[in-house]
PyMOL Python script that loads the backbone (N, CA, C, O; Angstrom):
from pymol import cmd

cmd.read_pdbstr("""\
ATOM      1  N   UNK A   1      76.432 -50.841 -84.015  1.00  0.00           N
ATOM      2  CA  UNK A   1      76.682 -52.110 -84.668  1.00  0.00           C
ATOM      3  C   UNK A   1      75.915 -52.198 -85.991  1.00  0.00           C
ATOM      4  O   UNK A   1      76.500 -52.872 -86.839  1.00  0.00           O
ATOM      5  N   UNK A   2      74.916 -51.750 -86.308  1.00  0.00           N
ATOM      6  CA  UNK A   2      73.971 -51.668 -87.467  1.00  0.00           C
ATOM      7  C   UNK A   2      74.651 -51.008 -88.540  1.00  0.00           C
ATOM      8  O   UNK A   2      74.646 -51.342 -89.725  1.00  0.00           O
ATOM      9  N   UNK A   3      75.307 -49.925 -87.949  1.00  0.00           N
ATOM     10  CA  UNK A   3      75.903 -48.919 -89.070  1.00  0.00           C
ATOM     11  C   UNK A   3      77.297 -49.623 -89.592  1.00  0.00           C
ATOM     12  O   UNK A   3      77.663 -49.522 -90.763  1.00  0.00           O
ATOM     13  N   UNK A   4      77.990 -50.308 -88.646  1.00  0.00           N
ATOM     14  CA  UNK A   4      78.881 -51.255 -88.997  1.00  0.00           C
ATOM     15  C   UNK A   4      78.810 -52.343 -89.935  1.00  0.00           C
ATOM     16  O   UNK A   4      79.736 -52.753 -90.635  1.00  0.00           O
ATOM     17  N   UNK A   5      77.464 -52.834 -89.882  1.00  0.00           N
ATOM     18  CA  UNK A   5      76.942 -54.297 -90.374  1.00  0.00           C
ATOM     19  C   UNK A   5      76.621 -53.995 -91.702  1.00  0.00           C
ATOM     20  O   UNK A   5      76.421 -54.808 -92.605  1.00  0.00           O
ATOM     21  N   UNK A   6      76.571 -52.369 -91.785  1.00  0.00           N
ATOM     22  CA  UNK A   6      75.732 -52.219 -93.337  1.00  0.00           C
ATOM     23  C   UNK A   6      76.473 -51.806 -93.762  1.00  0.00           C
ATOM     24  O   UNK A   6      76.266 -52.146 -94.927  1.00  0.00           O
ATOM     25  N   UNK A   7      77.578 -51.082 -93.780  1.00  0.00           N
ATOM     26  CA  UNK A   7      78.942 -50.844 -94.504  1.00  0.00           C
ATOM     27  C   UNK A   7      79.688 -51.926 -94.569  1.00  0.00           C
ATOM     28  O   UNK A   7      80.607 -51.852 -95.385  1.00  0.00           O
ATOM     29  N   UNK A   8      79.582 -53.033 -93.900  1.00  0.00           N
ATOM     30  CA  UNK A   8      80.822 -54.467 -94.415  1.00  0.00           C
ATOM     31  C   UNK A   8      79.777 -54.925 -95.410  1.00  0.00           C
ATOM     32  O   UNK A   8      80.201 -55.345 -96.486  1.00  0.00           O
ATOM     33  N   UNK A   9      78.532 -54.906 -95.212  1.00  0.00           N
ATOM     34  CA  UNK A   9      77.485 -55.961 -96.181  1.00  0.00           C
ATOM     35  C   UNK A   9      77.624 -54.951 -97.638  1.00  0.00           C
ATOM     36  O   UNK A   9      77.614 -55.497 -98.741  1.00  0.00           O
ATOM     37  N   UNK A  10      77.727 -53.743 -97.533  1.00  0.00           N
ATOM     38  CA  UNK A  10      77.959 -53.072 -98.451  1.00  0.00           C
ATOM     39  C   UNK A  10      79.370 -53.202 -99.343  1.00  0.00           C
ATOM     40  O   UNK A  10      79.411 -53.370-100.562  1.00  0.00           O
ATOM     41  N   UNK A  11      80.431 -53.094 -98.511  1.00  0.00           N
ATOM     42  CA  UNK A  11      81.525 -53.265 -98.798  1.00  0.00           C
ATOM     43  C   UNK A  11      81.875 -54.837 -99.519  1.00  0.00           C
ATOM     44  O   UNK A  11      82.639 -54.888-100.483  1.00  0.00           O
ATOM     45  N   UNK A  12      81.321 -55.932 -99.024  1.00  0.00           N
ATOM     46  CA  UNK A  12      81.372 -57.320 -99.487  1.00  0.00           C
ATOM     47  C   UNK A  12      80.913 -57.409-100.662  1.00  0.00           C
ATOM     48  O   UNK A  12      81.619 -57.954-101.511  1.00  0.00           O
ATOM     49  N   UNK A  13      79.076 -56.688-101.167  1.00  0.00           N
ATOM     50  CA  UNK A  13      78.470 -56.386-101.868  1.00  0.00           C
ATOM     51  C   UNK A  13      79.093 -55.972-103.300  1.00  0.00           C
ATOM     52  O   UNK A  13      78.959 -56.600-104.350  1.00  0.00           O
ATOM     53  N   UNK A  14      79.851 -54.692-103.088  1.00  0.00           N
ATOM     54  CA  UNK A  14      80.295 -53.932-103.780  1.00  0.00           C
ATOM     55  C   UNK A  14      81.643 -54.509-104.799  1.00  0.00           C
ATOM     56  O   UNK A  14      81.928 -54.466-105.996  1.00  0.00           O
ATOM     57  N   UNK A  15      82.281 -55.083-103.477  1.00  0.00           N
ATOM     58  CA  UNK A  15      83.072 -56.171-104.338  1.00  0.00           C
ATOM     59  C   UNK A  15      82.823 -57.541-105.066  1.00  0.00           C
ATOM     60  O   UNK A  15      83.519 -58.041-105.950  1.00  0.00           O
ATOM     61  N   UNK A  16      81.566 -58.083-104.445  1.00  0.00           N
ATOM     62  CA  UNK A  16      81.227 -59.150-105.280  1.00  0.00           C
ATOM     63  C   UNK A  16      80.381 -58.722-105.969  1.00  0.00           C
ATOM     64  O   UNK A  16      79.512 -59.590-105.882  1.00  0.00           O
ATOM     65  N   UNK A  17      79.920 -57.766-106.785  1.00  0.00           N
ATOM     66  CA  UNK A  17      78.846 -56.887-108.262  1.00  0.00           C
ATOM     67  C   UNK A  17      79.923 -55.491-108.065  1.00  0.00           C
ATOM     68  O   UNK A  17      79.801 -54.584-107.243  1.00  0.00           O
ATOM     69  N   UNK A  18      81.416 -55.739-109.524  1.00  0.00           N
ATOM     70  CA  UNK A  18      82.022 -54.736-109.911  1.00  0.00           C
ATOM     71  C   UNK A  18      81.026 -53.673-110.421  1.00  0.00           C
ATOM     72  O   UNK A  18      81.661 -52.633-110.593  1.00  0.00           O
ATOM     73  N   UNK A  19      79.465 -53.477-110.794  1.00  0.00           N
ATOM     74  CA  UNK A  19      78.796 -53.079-111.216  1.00  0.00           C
ATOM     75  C   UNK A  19      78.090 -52.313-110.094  1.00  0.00           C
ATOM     76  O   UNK A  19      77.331 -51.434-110.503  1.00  0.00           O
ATOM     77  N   UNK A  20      78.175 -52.456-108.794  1.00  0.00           N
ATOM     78  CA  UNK A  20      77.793 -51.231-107.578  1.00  0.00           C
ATOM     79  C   UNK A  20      77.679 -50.310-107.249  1.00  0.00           C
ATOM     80  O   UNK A  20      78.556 -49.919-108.019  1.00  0.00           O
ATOM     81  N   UNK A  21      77.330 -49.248-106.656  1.00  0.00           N
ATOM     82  CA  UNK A  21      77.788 -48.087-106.182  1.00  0.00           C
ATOM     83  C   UNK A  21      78.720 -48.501-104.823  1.00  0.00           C
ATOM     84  O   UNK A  21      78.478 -49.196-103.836  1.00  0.00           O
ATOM     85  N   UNK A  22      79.718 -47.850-105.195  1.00  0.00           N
ATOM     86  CA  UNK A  22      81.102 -48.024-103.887  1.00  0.00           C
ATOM     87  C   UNK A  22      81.023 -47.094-102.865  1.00  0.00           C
ATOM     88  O   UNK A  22      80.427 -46.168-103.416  1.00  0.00           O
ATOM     89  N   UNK A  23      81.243 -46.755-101.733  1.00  0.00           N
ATOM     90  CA  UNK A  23      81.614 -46.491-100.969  1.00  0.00           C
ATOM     91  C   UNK A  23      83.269 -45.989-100.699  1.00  0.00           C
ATOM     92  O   UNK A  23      84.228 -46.760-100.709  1.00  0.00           O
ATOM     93  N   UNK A  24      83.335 -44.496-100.457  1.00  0.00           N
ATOM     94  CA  UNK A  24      84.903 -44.405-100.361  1.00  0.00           C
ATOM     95  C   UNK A  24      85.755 -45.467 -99.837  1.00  0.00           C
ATOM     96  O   UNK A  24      84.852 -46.294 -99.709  1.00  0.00           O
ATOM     97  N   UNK A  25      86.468 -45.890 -99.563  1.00  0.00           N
ATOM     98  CA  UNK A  25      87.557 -46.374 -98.923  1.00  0.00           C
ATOM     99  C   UNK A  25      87.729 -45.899 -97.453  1.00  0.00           C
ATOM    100  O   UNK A  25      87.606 -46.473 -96.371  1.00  0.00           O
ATOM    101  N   UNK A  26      88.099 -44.492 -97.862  1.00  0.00           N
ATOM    102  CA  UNK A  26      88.754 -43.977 -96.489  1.00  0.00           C
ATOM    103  C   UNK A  26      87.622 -44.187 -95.563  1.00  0.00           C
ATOM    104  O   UNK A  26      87.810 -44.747 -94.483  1.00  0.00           O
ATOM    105  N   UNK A  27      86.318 -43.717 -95.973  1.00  0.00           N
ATOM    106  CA  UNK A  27      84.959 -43.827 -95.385  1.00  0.00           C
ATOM    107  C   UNK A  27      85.486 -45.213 -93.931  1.00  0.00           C
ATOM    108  O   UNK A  27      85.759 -45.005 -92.749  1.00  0.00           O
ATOM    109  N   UNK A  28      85.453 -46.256 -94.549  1.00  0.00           N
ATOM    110  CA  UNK A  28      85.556 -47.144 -93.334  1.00  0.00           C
ATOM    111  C   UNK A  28      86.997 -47.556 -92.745  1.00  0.00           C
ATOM    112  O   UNK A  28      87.127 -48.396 -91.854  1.00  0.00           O
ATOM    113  N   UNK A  29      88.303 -46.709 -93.486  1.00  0.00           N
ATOM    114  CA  UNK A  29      89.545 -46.335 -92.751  1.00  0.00           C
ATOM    115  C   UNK A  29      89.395 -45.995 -91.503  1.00  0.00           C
ATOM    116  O   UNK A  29      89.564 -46.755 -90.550  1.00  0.00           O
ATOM    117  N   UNK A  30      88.994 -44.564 -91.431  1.00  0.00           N
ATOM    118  CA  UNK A  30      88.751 -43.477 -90.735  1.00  0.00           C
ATOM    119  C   UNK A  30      87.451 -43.854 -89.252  1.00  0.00           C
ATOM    120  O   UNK A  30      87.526 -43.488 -88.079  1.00  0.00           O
ATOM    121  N   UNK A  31      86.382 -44.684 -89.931  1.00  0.00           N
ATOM    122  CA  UNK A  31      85.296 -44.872 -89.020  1.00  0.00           C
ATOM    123  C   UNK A  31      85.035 -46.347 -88.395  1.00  0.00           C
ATOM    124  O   UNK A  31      84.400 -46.773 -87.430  1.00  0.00           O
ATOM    125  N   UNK A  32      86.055 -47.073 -89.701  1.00  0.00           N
ATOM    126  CA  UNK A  32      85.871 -48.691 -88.848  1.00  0.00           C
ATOM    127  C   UNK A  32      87.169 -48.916 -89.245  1.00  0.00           C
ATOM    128  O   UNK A  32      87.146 -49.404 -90.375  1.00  0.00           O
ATOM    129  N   UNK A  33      88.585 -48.750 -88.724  1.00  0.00           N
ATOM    130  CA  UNK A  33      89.522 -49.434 -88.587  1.00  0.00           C
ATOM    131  C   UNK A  33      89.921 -50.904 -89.316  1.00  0.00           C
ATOM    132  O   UNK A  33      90.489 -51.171 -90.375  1.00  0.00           O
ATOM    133  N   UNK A  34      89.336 -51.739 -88.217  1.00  0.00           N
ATOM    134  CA  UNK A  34      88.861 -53.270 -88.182  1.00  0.00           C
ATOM    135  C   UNK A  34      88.371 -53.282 -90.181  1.00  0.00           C
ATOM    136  O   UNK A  34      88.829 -54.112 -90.967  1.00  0.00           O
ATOM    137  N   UNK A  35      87.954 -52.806 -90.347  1.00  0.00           N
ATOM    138  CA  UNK A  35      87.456 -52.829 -92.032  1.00  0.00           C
ATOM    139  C   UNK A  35      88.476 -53.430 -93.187  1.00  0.00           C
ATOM    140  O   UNK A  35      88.131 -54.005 -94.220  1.00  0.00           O
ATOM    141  N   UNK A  36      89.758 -53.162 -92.765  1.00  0.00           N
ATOM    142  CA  UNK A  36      90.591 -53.304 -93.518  1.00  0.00           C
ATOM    143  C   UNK A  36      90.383 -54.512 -93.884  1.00  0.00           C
ATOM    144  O   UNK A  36      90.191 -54.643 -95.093  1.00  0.00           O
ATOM    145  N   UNK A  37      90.339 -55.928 -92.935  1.00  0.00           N
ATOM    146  CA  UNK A  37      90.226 -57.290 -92.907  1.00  0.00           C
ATOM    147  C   UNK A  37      89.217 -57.306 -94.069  1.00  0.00           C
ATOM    148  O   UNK A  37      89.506 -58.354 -94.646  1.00  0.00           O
ATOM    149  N   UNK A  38      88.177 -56.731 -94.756  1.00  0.00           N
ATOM    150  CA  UNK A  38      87.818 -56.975 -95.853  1.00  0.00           C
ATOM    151  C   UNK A  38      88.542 -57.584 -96.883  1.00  0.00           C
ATOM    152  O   UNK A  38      88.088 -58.608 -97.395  1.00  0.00           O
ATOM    153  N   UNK A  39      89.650 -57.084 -97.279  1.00  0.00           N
ATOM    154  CA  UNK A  39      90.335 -57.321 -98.219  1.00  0.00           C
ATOM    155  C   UNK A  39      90.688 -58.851 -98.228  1.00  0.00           C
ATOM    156  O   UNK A  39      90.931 -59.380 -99.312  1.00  0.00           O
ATOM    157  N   UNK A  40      90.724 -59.518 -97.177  1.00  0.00           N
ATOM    158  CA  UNK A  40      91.212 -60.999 -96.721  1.00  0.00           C
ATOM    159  C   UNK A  40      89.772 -61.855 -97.656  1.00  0.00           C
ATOM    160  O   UNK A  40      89.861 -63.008 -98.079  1.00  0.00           O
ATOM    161  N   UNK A  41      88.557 -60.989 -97.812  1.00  0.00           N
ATOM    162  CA  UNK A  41      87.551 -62.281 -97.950  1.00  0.00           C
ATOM    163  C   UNK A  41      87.672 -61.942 -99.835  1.00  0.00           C
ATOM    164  O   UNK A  41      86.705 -61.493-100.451  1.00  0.00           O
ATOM    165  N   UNK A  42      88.456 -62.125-100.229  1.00  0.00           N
ATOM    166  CA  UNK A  42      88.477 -62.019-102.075  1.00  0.00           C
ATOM    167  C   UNK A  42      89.023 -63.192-102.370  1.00  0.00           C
ATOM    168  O   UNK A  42      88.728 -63.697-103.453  1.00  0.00           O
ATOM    169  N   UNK A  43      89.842 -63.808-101.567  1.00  0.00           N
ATOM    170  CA  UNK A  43      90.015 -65.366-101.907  1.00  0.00           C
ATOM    171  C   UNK A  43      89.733 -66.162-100.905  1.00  0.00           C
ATOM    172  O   UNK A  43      90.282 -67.264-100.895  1.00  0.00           O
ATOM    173  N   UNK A  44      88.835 -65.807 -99.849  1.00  0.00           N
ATOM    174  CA  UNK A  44      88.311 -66.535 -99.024  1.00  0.00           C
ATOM    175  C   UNK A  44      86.969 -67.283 -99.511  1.00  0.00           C
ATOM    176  O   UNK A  44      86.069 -66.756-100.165  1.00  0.00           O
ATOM    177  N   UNK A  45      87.018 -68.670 -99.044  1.00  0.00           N
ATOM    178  CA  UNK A  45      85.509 -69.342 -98.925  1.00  0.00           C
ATOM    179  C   UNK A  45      84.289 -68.505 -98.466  1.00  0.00           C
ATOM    180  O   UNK A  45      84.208 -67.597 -97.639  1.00  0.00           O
ATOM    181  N   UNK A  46      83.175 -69.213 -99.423  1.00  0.00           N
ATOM    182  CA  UNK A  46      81.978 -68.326 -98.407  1.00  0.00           C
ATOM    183  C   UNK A  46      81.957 -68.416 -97.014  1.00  0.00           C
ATOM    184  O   UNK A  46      81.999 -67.387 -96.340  1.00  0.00           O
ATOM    185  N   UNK A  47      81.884 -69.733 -96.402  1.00  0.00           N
ATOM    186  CA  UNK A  47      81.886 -70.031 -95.068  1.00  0.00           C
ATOM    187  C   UNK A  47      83.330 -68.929 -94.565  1.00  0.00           C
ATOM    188  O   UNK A  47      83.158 -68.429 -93.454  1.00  0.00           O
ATOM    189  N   UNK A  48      84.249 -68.660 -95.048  1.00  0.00           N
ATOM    190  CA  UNK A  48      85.484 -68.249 -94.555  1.00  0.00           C
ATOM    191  C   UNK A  48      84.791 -66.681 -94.186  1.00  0.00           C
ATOM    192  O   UNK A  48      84.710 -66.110 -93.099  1.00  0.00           O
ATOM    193  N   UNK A  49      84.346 -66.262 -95.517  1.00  0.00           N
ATOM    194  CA  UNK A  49      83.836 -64.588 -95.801  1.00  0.00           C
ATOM    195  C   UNK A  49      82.542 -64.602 -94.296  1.00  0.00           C
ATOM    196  O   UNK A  49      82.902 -63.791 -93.443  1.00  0.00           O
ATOM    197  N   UNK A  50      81.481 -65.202 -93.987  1.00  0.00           N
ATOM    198  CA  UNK A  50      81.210 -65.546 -93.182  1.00  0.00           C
ATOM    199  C   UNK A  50      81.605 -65.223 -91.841  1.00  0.00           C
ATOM    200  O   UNK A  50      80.964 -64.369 -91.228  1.00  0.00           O
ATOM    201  N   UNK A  51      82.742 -65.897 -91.224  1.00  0.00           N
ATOM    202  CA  UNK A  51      83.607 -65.507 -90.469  1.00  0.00           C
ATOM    203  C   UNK A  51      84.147 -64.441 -90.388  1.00  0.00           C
ATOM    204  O   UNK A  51      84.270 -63.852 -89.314  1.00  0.00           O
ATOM    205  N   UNK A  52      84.679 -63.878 -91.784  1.00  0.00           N
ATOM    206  CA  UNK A  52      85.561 -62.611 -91.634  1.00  0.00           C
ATOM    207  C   UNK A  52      84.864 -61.595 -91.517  1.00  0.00           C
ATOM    208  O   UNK A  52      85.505 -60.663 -91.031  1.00  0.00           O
ATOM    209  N   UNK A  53      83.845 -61.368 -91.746  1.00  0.00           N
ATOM    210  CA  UNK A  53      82.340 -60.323 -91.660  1.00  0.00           C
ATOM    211  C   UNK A  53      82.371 -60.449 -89.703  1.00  0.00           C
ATOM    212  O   UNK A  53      82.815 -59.760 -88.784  1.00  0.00           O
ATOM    213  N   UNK A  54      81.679 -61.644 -89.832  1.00  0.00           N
ATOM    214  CA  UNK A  54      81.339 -61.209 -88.102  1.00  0.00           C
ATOM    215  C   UNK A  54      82.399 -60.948 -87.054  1.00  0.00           C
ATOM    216  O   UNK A  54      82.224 -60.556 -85.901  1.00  0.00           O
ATOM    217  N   UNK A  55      83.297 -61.181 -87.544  1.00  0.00           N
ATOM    218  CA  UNK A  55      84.636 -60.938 -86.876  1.00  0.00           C
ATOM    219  C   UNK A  55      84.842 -59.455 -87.045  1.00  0.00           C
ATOM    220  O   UNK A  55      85.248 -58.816 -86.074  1.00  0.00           O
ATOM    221  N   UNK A  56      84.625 -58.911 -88.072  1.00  0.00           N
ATOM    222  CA  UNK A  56      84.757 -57.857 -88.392  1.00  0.00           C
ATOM    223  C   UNK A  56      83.497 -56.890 -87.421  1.00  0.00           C
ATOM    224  O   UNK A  56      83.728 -55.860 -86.787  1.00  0.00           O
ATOM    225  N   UNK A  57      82.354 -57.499 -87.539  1.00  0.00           N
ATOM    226  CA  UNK A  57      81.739 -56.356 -87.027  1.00  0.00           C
ATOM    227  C   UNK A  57      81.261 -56.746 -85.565  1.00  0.00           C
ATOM    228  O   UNK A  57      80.328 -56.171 -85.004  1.00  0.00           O
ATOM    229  N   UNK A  58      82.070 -57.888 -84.945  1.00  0.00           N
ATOM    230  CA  UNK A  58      82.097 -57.599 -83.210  1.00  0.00           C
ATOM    231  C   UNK A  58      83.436 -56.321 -83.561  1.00  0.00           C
ATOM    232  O   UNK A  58      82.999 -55.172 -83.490  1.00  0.00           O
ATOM    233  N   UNK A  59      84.735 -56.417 -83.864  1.00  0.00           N
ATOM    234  CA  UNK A  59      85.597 -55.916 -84.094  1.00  0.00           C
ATOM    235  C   UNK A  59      85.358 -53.918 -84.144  1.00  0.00           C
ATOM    236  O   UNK A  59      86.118 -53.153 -83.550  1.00  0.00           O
ATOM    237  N   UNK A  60      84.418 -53.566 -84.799  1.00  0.00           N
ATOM    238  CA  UNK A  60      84.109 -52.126 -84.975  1.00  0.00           C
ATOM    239  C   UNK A  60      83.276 -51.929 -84.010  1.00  0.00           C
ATOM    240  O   UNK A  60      83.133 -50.753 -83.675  1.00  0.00           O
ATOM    241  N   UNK A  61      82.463 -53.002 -83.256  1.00  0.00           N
ATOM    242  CA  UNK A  61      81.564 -52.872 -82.300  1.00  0.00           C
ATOM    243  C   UNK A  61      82.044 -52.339 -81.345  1.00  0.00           C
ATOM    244  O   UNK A  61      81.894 -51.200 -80.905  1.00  0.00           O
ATOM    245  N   UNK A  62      82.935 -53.590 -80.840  1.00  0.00           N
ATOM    246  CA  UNK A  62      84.389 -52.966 -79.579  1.00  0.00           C
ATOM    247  C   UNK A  62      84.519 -51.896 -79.775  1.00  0.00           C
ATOM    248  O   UNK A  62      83.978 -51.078 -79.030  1.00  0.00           O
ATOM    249  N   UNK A  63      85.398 -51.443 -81.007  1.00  0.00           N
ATOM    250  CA  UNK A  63      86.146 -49.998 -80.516  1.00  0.00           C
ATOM    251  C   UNK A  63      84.908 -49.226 -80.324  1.00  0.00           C
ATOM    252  O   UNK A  63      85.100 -48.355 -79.476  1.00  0.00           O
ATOM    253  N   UNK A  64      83.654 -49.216 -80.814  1.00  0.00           N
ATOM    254  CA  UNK A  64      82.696 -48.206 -80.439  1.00  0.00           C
ATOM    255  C   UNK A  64      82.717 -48.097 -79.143  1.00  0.00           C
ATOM    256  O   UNK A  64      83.141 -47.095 -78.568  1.00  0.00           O
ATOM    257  N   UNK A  65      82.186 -49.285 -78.470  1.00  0.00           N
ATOM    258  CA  UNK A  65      81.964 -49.599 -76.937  1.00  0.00           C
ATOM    259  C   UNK A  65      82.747 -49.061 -76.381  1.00  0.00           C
ATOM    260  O   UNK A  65      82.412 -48.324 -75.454  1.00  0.00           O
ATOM    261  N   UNK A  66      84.297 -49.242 -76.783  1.00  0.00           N
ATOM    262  CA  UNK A  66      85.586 -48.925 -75.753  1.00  0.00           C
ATOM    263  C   UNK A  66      85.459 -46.974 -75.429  1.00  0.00           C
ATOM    264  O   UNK A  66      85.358 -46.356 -74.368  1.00  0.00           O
ATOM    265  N   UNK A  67      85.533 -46.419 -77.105  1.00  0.00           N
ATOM    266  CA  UNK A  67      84.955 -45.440 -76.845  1.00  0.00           C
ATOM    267  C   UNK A  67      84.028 -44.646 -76.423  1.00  0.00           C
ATOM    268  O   UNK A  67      84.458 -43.522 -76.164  1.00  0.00           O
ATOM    269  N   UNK A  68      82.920 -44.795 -76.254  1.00  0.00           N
ATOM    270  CA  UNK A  68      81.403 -44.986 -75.328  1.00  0.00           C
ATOM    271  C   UNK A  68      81.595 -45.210 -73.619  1.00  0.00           C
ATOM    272  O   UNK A  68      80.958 -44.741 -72.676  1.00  0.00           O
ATOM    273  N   UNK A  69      82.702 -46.092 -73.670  1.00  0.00           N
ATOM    274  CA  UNK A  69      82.700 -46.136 -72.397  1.00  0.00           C
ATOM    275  C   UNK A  69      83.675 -45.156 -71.543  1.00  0.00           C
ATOM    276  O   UNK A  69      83.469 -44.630 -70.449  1.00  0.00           O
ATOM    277  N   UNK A  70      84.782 -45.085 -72.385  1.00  0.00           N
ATOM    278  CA  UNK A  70      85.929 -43.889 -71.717  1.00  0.00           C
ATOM    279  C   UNK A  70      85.288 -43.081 -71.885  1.00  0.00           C
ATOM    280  O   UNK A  70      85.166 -42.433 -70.846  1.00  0.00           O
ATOM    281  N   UNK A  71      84.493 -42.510 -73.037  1.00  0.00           N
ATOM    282  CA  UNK A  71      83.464 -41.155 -72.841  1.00  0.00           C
ATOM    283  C   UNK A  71      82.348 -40.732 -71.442  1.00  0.00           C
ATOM    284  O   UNK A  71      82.079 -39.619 -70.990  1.00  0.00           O
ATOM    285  N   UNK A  72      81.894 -42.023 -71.038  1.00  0.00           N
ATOM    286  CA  UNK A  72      81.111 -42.134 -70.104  1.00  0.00           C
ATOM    287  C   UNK A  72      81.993 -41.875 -68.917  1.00  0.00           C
ATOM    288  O   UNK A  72      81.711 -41.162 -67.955  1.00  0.00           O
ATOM    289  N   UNK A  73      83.022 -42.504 -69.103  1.00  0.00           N
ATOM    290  CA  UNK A  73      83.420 -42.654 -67.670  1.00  0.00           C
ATOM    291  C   UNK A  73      84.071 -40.841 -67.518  1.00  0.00           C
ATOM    292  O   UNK A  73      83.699 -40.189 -66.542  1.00  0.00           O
ATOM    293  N   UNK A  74      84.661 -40.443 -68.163  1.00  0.00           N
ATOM    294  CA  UNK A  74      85.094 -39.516 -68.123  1.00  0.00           C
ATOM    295  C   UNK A  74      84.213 -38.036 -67.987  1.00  0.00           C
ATOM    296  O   UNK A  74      84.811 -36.982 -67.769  1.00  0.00           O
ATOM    297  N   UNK A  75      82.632 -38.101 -68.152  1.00  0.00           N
ATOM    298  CA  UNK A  75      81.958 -37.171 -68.347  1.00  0.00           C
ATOM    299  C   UNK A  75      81.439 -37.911 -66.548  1.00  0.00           C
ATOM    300  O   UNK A  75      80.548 -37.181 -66.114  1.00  0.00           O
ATOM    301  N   UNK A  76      81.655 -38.683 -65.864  1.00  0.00           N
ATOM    302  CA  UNK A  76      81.017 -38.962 -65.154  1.00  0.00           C
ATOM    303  C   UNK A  76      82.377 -38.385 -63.978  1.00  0.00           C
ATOM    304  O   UNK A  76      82.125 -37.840 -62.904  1.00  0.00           O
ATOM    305  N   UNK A  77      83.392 -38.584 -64.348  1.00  0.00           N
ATOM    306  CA  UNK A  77      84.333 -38.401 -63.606  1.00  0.00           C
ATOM    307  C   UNK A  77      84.531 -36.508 -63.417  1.00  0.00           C
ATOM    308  O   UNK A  77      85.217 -35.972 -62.546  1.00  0.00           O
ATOM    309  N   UNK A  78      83.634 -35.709 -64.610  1.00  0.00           N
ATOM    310  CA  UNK A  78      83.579 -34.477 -64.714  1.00  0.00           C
ATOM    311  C   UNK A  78      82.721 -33.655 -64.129  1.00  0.00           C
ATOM    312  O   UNK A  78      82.905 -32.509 -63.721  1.00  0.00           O
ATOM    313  N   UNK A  79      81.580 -34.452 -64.112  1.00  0.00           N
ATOM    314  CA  UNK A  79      80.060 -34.064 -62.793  1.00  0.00           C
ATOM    315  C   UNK A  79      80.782 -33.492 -61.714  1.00  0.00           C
ATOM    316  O   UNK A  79      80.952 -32.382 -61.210  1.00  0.00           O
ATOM    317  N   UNK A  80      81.207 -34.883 -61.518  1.00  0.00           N
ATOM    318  CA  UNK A  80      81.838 -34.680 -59.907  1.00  0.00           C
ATOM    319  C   UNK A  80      82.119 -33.615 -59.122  1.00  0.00           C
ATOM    320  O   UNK A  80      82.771 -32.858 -59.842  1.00  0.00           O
ATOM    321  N   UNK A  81      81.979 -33.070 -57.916  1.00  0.00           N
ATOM    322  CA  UNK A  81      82.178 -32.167 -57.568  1.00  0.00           C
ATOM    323  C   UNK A  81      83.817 -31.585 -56.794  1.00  0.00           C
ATOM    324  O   UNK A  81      83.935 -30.426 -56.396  1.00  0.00           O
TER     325      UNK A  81
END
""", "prot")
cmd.dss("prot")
cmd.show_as("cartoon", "prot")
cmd.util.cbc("prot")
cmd.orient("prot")
């Protein structure tokens, strides 16, 4: 979730100071899905951008978890004898 939180704060960042260092694109295609919804907070309210951030990063959280957990379950289902 940290690594999530600092690539949207980055990503928000980057777009509000055209003057930034950016971050690829594909970078959070490829690793946070859910990222795309960025694009929604450029004519969104602060309070709105707000929302669309934490939404965003329960959102990349999940799929981590989901994956974490089929990984688990499946290495657990592999022990097995």
């Amino acid at each position: 979730m940290l690594v999530a939180t600092l690539l949207t704060w980055n990503a928000y960042y980057s777009n509000s100071h055209p003057g930034a260092a950016k971050i690829s694109g594909s970078v959070f295609f490829i690793l946070f899905p859910p990222s795309i919804g960025l694009m929604t907070t450029e004519s969104a309210s602060k309070p709105e951008q707000i929302m669309i951030i934490v939404l965003l990063v329960i959102g990349n959280g999940g799929i981590y978890w989901l994956i974490s957990f089929l990984v688990r379950r499946l290495r657990g289902l592999a022990e097995e004898p």
